[in-house]
N, C-alpha and C positions, 0 to 999 in steps of 0.2 A: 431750640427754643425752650425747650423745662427746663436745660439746667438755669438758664439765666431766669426763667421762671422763679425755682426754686432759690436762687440768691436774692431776689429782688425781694421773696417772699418770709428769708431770713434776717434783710436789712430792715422790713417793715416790722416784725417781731421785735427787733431791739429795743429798749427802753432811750428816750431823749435825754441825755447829758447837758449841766446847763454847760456854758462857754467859762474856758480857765483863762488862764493868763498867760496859756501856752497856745491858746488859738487863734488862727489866723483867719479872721473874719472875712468873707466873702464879698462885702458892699463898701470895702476901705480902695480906698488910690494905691496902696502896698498889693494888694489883690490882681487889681487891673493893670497894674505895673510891672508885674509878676509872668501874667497871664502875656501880655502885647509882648514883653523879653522871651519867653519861651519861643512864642510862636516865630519871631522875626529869628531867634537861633536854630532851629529846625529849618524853616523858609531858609536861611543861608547855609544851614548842611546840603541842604537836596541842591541846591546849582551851584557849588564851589568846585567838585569837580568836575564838570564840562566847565566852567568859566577857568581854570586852571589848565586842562589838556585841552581844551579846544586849541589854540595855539599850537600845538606840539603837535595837535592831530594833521591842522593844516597844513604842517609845514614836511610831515612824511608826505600826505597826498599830492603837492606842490613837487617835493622831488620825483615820487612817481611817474606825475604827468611828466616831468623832463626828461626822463629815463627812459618813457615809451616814442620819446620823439627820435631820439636820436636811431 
């Protein structure tokens, strides 16, 4: 908890910059657009693969079962 203390208490020292024309504003539709893309490409990293090897998984367990019957 200090270190991020002491960053928090590094970022509050800094002096305020006005906005150039290389910033990308916070409260724009580019922003929230930005934000909702990110998050739905992360959301489809985490279940792409089970929704890819699911299928492959099943289909070893499926032979299994068949293999323990015989």
């Amino acid at each position: 908890a200090v270190p991020v203390l002491a960053m928090a208490g590094g970022l509050v020292a800094k002096p305020k910059l006005a906005p150039t024309t290389g910033t990308l504003p916070t409260h724009g539709p580019l922003f929230v657009g930005l934000v909702i893309g990110v998050i739905l490409i992360i959301g489809g990293l985490e279940f792409f693969p089970a929704q890819a090897l699911g299928p492959i998984v099943e289909h070893f367990q499926m032979l299994n079962a068949l293999s323990a019957v015989r």
